[in-house]
C-alpha positions in Angstrom: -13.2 -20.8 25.1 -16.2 -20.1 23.0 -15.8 -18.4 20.1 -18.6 -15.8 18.9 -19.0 -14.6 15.2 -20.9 -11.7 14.0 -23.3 -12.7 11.4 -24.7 -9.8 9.1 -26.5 -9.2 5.9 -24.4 -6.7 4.2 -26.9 -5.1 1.2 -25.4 -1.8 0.9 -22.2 0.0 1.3 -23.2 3.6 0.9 -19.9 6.0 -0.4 -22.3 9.2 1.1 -23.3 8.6 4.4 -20.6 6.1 5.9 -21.2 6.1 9.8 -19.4 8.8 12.1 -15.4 7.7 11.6 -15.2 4.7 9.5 -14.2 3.9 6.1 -16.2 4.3 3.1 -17.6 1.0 2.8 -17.0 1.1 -0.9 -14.3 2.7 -2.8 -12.9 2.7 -6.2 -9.3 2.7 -6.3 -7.3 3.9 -9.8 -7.8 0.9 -11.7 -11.5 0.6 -11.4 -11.5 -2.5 -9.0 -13.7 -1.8 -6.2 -13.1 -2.4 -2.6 -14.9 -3.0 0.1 -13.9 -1.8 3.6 -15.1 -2.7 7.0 -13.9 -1.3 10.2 -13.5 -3.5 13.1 -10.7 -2.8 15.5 -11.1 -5.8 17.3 -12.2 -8.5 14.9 -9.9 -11.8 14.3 -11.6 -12.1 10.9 -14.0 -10.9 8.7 -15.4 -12.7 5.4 -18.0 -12.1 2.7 -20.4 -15.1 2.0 -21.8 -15.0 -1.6 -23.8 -18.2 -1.8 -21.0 -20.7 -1.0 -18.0 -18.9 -1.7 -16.4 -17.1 1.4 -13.8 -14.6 0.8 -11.2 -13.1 3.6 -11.4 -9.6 4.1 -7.1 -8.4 4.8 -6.6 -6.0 7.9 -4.1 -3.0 7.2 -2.7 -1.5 10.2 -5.4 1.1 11.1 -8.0 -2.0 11.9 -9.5 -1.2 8.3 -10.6 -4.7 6.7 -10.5 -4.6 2.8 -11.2 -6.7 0.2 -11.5 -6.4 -3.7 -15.0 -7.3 -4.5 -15.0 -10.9 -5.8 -17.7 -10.2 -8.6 -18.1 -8.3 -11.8 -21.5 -7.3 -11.4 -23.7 -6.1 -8.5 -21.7 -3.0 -7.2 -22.0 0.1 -9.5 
């Protein structure tokens, strides 16, 4: 079986306009630690590349992928 992966560049995560029924791509929870949310109902796996550092994104059980962004700068 051949696996395929989904390669992206992922440069903004507007809170705005998010497309028609996802997540916010970025949210602020009530600590201040930002989060950043992907929806994809069918993925085995989704990470964030920052240079060489790849972080897992967690799956809740509504297929939303989150993960607390890794840096303290970058995302305001």
């Amino acid at each position: 079986m051949v696996s395929r992966a989904l390669m992206t560049q992922f440069l903004s995560a507007c809170p705005i306009l998010p497309p028609k029924d996802n997540a916010l791509g970025q949210v602020a929870d009530e600590t201040g630690q930002t989060w950043l949310q992907v929806k994809a109902d069918q993925a085995k796996a989704v990470q964030l590349a920052i240079y060489d550092q790849v972080y897992d994104f967690k799956k809740n059980d509504v297929g939303i992928w989150r993960l607390a962004y890794p840096m303290s700068d970058g995302i305001t």
